[in-house]
GUKELO-600787 format. One line per 3 residues: number of its first residue (from 1); for each residue x, y, z of N, C-alpha, C. Coordinates in nm, 3 decimals. Each point is the difference from the previous one (the first is absolute). Example, Ala and Ser with C-alpha at 12.3 -4.5 7.8 and 13.67 -1.06 7.14 Angstrom:
REM GUKELO-600787
1	1.319,-0.569,0.780,-0.089,0.119,0.000,0.090,0.120,0.000  -0.035,0.105,-0.072,0.082,0.119,0.006,-0.077,0.109,0.073;
//
This chain:
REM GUKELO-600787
1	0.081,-0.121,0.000,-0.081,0.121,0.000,0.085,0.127,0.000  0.118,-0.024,0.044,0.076,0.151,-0.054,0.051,0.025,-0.064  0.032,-0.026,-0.114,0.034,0.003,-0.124,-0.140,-0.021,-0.116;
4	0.040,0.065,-0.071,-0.144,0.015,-0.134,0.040,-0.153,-0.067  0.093,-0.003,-0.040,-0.015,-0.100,-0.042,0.045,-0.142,0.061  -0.051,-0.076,0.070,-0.010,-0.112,0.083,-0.029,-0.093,-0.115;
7	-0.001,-0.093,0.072,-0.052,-0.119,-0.035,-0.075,-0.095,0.122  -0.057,-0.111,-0.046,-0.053,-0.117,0.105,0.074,-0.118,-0.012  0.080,-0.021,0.071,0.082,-0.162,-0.043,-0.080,-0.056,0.115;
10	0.082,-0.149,-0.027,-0.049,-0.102,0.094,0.113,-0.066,0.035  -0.007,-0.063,0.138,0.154,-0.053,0.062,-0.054,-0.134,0.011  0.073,-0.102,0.033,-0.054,-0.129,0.096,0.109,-0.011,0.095;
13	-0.076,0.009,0.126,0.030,0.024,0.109,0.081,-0.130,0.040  -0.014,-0.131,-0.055,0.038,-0.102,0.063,0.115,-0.044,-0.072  0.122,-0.024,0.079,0.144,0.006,-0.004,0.053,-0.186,-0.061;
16	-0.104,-0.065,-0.041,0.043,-0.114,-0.106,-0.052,-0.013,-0.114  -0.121,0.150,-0.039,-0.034,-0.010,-0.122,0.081,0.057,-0.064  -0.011,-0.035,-0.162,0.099,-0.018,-0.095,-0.051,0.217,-0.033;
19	-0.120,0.049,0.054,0.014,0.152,-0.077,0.054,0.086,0.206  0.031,-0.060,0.056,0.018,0.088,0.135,0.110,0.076,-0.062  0.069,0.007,-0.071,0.143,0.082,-0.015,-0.012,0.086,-0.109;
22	-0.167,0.014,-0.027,-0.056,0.059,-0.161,-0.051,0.063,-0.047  0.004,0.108,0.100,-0.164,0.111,-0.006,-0.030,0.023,-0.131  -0.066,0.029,-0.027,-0.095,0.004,-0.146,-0.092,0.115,-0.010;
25	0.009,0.087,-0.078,-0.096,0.135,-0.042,-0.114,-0.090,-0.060  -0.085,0.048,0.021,-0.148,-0.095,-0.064,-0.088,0.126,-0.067  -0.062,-0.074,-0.090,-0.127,0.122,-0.064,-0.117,0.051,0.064;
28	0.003,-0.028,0.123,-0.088,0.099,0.111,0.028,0.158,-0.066  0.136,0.042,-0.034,0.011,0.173,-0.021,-0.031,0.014,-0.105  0.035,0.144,-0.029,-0.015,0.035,-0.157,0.120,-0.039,-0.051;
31	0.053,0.016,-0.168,0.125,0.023,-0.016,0.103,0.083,0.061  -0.020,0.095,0.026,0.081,0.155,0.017,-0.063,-0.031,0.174  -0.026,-0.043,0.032,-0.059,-0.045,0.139,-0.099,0.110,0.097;
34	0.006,0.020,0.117,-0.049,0.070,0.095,0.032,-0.008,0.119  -0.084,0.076,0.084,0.007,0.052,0.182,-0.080,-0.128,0.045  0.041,-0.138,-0.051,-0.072,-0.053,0.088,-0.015,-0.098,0.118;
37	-0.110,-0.033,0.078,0.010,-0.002,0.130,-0.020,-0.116,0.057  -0.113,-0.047,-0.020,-0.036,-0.164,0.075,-0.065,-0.066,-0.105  -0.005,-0.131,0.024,-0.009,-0.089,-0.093,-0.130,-0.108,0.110;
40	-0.142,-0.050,-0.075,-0.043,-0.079,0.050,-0.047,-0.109,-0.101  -0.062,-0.109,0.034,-0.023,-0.121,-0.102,-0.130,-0.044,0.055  -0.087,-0.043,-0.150,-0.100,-0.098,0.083,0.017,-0.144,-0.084;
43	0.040,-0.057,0.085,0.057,-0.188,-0.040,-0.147,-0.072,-0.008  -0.138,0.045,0.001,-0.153,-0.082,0.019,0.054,-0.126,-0.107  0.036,0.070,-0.146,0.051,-0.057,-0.109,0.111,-0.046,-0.018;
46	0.078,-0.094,0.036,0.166,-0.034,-0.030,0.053,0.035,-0.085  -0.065,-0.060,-0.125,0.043,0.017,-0.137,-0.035,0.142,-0.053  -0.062,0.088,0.024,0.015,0.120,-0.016,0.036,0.096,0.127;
49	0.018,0.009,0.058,0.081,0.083,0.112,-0.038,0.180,-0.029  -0.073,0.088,0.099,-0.004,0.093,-0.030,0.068,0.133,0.069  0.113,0.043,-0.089,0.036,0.112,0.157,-0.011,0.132,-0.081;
52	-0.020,0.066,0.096,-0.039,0.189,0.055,0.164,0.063,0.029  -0.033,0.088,-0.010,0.148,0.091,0.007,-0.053,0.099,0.032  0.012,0.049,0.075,0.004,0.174,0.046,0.103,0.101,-0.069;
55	0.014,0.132,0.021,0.082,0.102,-0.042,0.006,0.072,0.083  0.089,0.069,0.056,0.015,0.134,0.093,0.005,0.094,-0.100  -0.091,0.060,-0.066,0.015,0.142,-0.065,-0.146,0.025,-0.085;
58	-0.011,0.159,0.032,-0.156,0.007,-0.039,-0.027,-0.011,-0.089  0.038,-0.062,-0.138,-0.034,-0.081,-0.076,0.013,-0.142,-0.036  0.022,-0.038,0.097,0.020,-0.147,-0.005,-0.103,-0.088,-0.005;
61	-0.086,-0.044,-0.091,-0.102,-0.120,-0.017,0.089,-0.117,0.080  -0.106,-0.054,0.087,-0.024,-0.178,0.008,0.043,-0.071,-0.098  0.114,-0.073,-0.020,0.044,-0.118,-0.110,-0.116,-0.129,0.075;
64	-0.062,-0.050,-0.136,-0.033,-0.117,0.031,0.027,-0.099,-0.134  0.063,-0.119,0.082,0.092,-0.075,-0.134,-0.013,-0.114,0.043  -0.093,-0.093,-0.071,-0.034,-0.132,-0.019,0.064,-0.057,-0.101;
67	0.062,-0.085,0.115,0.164,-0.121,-0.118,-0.086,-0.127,-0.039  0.105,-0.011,-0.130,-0.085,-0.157,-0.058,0.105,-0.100,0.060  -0.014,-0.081,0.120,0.086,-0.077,0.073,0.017,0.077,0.149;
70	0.067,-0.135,0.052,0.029,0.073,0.171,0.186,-0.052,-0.034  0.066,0.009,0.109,0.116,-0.071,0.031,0.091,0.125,-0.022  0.139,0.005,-0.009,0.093,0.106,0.018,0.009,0.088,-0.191;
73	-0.053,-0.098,-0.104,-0.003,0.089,-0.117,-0.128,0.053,-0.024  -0.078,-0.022,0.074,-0.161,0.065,-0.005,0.021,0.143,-0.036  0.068,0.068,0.086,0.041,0.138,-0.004,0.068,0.106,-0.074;
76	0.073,-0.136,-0.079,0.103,0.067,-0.112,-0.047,-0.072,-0.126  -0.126,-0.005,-0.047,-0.061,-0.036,-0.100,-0.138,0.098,-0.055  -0.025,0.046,-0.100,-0.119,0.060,-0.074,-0.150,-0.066,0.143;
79	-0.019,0.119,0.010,-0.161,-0.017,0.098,-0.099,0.109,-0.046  -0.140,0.000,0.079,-0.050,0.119,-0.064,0.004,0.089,0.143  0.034,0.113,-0.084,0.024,0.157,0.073,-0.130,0.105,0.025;
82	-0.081,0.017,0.110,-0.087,0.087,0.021,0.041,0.127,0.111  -0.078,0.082,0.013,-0.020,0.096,0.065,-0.142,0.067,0.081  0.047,0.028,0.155,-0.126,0.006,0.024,-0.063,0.140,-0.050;
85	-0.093,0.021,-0.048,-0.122,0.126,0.002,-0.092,-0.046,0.109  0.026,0.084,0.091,-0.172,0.005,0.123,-0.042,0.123,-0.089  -0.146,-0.027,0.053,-0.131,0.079,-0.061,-0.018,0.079,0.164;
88	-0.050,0.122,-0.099,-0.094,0.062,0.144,-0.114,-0.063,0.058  -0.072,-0.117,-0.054,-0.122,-0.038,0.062,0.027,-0.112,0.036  0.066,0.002,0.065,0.117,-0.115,0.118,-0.006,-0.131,-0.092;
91	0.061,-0.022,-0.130,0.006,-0.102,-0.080,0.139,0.061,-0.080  0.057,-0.161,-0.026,0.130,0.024,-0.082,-0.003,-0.107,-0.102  0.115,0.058,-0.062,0.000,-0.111,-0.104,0.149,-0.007,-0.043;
94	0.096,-0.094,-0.068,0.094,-0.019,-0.073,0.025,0.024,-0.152  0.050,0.126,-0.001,-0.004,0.042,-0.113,0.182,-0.060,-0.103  0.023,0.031,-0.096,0.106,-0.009,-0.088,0.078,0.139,0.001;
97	-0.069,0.085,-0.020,0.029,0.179,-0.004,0.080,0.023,0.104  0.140,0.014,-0.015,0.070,0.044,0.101,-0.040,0.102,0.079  -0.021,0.086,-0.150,-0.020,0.219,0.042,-0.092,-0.060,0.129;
100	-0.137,-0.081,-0.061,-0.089,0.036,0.113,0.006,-0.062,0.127  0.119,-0.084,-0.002,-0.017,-0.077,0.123,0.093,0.103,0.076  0.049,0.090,-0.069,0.097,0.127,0.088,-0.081,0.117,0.059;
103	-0.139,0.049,-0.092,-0.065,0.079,0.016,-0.097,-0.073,0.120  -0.013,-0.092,0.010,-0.111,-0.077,0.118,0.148,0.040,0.117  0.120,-0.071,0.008,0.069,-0.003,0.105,0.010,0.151,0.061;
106	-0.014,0.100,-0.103,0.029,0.169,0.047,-0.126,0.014,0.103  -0.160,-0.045,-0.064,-0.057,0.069,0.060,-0.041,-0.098,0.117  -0.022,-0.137,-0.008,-0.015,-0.082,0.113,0.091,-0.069,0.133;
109	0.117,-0.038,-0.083,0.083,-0.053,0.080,0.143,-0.007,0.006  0.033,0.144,-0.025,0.161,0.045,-0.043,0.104,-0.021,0.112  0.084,-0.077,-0.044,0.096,-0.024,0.106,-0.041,-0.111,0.086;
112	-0.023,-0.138,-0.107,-0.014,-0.079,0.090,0.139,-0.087,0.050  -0.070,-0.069,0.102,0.128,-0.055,0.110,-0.030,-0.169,0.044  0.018,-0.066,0.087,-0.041,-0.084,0.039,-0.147,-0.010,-0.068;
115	0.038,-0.225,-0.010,-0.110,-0.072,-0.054,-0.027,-0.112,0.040  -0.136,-0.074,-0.013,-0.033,-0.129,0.103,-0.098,-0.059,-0.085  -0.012,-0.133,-0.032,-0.093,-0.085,-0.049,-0.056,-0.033,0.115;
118	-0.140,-0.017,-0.013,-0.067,-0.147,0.075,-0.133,-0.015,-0.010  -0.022,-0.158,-0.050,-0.112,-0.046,-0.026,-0.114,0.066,-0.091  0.060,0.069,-0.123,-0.092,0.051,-0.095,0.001,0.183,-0.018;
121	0.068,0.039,0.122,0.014,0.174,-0.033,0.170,0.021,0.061  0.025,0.143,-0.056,0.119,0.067,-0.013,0.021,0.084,0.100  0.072,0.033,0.098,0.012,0.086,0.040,0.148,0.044,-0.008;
124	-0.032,0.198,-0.005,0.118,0.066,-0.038,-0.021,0.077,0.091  0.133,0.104,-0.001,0.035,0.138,0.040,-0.029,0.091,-0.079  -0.022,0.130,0.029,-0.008,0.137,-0.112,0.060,0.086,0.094;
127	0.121,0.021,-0.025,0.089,0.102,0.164,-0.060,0.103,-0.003  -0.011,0.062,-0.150,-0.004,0.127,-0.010,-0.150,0.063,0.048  -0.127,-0.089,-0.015,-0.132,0.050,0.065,0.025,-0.055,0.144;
130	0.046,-0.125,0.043,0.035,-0.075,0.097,-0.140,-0.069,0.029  -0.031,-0.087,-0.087,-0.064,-0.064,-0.024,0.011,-0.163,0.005  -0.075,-0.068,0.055,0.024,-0.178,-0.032,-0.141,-0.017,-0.120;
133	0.044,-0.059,-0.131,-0.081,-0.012,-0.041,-0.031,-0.168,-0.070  -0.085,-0.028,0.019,-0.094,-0.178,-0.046,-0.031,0.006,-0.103  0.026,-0.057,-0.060,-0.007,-0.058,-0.165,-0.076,-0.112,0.014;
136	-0.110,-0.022,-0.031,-0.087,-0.134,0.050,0.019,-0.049,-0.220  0.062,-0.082,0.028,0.076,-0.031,-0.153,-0.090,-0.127,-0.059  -0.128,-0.099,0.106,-0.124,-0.036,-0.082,-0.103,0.073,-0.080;
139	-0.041,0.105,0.116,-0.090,0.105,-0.065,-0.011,0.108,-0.059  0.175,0.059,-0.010,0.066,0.093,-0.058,-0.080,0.144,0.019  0.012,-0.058,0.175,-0.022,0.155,0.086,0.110,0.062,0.065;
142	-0.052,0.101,0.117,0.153,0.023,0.080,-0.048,0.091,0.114  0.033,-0.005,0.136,-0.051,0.104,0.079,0.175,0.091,0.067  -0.038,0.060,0.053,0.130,0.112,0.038,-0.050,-0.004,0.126;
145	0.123,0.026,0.119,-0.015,0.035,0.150,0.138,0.083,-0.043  -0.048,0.118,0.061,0.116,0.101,0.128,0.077,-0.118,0.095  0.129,-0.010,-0.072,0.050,-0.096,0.141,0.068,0.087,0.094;
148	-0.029,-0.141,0.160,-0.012,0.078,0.129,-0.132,0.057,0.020  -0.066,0.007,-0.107,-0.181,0.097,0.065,-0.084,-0.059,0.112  0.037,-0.142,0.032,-0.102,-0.029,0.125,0.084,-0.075,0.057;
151	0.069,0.084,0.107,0.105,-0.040,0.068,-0.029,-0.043,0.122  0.066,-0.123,0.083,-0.034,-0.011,0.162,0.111,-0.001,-0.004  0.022,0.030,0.163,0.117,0.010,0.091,0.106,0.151,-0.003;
154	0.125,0.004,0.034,0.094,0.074,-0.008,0.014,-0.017,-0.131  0.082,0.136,-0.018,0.055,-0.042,-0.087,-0.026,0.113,-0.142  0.034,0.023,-0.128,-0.083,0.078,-0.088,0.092,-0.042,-0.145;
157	-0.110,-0.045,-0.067,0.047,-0.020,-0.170,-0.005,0.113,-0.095  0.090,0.106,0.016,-0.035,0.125,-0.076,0.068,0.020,-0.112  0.088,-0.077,0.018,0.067,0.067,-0.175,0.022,-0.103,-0.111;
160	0.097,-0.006,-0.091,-0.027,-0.057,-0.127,0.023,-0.162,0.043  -0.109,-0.086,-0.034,0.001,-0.151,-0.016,0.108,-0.031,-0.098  0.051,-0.103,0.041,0.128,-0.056,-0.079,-0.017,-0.179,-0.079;
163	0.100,-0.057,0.058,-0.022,-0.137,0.001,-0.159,-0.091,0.083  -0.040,-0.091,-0.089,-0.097,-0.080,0.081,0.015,-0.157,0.040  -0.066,-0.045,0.063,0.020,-0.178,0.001,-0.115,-0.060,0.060;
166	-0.044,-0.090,-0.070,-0.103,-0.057,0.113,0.036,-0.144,0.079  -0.007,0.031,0.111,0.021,-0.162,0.067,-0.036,-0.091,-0.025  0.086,-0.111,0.105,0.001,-0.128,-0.038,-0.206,-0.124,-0.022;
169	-0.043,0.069,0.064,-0.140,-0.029,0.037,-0.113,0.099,-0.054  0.099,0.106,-0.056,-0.074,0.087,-0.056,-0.152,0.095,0.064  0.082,0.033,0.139,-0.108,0.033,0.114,0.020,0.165,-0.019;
172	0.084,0.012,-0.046,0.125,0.163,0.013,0.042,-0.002,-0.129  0.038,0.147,-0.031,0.059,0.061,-0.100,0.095,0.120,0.070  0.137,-0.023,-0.022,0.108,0.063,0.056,0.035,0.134,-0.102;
175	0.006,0.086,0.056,0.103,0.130,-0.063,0.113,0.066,0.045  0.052,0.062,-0.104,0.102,0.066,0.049,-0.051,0.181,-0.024  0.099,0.097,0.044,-0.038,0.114,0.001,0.149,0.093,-0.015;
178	-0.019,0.061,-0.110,0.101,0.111,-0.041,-0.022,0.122,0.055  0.105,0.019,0.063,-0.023,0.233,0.035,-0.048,-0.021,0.122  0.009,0.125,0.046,-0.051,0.039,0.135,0.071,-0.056,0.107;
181	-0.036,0.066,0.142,0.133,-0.009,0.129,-0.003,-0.118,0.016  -0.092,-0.056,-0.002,0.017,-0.193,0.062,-0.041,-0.075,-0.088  0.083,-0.037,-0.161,-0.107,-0.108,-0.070,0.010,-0.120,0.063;
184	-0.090,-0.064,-0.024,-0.069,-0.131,0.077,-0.004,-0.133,-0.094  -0.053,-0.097,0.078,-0.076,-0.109,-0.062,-0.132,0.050,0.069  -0.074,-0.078,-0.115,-0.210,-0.017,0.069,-0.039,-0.133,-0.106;
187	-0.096,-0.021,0.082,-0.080,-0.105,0.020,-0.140,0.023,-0.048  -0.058,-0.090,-0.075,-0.143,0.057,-0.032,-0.114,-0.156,-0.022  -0.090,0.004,0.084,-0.086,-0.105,0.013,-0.030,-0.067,-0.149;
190	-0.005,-0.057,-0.060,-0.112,-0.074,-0.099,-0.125,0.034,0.014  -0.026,-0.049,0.115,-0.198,0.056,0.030,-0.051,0.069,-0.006  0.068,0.068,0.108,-0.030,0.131,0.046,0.024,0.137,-0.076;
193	0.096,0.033,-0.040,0.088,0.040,-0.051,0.075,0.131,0.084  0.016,-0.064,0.089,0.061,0.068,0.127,0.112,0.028,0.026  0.119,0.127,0.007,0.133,-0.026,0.004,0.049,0.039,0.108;
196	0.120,-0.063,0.030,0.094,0.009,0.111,0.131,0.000,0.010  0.074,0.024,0.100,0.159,0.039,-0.011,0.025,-0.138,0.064  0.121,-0.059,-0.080,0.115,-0.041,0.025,0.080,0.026,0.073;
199	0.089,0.106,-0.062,0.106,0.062,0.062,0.013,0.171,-0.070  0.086,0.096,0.035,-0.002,0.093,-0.008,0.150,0.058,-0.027  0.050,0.056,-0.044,0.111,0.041,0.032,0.031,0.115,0.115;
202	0.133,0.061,0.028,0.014,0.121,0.063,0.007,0.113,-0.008  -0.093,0.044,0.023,0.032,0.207,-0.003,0.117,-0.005,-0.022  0.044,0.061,-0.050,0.155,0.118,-0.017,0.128,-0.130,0.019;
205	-0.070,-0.151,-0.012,0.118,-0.115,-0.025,0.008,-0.057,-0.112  -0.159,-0.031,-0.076,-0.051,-0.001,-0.135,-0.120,0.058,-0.087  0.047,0.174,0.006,-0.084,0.036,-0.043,0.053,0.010,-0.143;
208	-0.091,0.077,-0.079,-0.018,-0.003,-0.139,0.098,-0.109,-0.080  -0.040,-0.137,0.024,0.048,-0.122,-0.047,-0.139,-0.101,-0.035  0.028,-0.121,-0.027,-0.068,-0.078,-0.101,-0.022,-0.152,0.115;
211	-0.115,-0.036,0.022,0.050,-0.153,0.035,-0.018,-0.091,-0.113  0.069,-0.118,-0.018,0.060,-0.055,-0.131,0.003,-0.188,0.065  0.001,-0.084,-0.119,-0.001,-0.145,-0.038,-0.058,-0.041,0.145;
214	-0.086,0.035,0.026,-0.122,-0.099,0.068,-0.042,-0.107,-0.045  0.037,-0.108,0.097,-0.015,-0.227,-0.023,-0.039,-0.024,0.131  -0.008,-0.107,-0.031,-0.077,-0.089,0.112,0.079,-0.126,0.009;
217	0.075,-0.057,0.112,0.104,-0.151,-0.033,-0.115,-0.108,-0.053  0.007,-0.084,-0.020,-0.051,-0.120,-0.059,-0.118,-0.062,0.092  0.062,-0.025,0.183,-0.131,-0.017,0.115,-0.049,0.174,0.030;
220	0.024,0.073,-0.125,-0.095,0.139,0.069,0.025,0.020,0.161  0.119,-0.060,0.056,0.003,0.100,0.118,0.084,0.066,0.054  0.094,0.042,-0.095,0.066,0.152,-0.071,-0.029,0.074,-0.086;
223	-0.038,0.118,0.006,-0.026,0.106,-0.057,0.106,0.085,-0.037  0.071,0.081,-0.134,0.151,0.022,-0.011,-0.056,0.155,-0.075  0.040,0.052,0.051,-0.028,0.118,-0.146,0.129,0.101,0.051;
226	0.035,0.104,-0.107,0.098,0.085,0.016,0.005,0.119,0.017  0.089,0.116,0.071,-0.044,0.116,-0.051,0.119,0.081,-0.111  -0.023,0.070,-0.095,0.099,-0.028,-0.113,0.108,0.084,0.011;
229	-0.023,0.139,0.047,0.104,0.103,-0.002,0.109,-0.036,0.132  -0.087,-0.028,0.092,0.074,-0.076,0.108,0.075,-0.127,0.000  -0.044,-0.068,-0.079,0.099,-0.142,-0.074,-0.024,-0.088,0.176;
232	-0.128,0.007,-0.010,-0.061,-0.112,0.122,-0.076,-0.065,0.009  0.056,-0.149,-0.002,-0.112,-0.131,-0.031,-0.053,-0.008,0.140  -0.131,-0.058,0.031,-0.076,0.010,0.131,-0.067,-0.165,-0.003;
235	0.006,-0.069,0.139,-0.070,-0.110,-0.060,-0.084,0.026,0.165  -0.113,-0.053,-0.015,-0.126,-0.009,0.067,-0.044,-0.130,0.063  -0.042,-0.052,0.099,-0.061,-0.111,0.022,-0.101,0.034,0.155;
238	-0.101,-0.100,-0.013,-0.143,0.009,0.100,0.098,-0.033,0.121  -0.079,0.084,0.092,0.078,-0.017,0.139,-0.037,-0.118,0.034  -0.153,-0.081,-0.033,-0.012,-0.138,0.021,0.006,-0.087,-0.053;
241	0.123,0.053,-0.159,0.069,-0.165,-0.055,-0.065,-0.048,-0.146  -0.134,0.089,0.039,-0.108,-0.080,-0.129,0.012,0.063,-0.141  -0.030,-0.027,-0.112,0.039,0.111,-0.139,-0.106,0.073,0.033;
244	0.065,0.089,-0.128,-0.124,0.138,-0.022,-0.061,-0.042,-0.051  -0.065,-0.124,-0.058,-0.161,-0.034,-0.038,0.003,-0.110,0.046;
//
């Protein structure tokens, strides 16, 4: 995302496969590339595999790029290339038209950031309105929340939404938060749609900084996220042992 022209590669993480030593630029970008940011997939389909791409910049359309195949050349092979257009009458659609999938990102959802599949809808970031917005991708609707707007506890979600994740049980949806004296992690119900603090940073120890690569260990009962300007990994666990879902 800081550089215009980026790319999306792909690594394999595991240290006896034959591509771990191989990163690979994949056709997630453009040619001449972009600012871009998170990458999500919906696997419902094996053999077609569908992933989303975000952009950090106010023209950045939604990549959506459905590969013919799964496995490590899925990505570096001819797929088809869309773009999102949302409509004002809370309906979207996948258009071909770059221009317009740039002119939808200016006026709906410029500067998107963090992204999350699950079970049939999309959820993204829009930093710049600071917005979480649902892509319900059966009925090719979408609703918007002010995130942080119905907050319990301490705590306050006020400035630009960053990275997202949803847990292991998928009870919670995690964020991160750019700018301001204490960015944070928060927490936000499924149900309810209720949010809450995590953690916080410090007045005048991490202010105007970023919290960054928020995971969950494998038994979910570490929580790890970073803060970036400060170059500080944080790990978390329940005072009574149990995961966060």
């Amino acid at each position: 995302q800081q550089i215009s022209g980026g790319q999306c590669w792909q690594v394999d993480p595991n240290p006896s496969s034959e591509y771990h030593d191989k990163p690979q630029a994949t056709k997630l970008g453009a040619d001449l590339g972009g600012s871009y940011e998170s990458v999500a997939v919906d696997n419902s389909v094996p053999s077609k595999p569908i992933f989303f791409v975000t952009e950090d910049y106010k023209y950045g359309p939604m990549r959506r790029f459905v590969a013919q195949g799964s496995g490590w050349d899925a990505l570096n092979s001819d797929g088809d290339l869309t773009f999102l257009q949302m409509n004002g009458d809370n309906t979207f659609e996948w258009t071909k038209n770059e221009t317009a999938g740039q002119e939808s990102a200016f006026r709906y959802y410029k500067n998107s950031e963090g992204i999350s599949y699950h079970e049939g809808k999309l959820y993204f970031m829009a930093k710049y309105a600071k917005l979480l917005i649902i892509l319900d991708l059966e009925n090719m609707t979408y609703e918007t929340e002010r995130s942080g707007k119905k907050f319990y506890g301490e705590g306050r979600f006020g400035n630009e939404p960053d990275q997202i994740i949803h847990g292991p049980r998928r009870k919670y949806i995690y964020f991160t938060e750019d700018g301001g004296k204490n960015a944070g992690v928060y927490g936000r119900h499924g149900d309810s749609g209720e949010y809450f603090t995590l953690f916080q940073g410090i007045d005048r120890v991490h202010g105007d900084d970023e919290t960054v690569g928020i995971a969950l260990s494998p038994d979910s009962k570490r929580f790890y996220a970073g803060i970036q300007d400060a170059g500080m990994i944080f790990e978390f666990r329940r005072k009574d042992g149990l995961p966060f879902e």
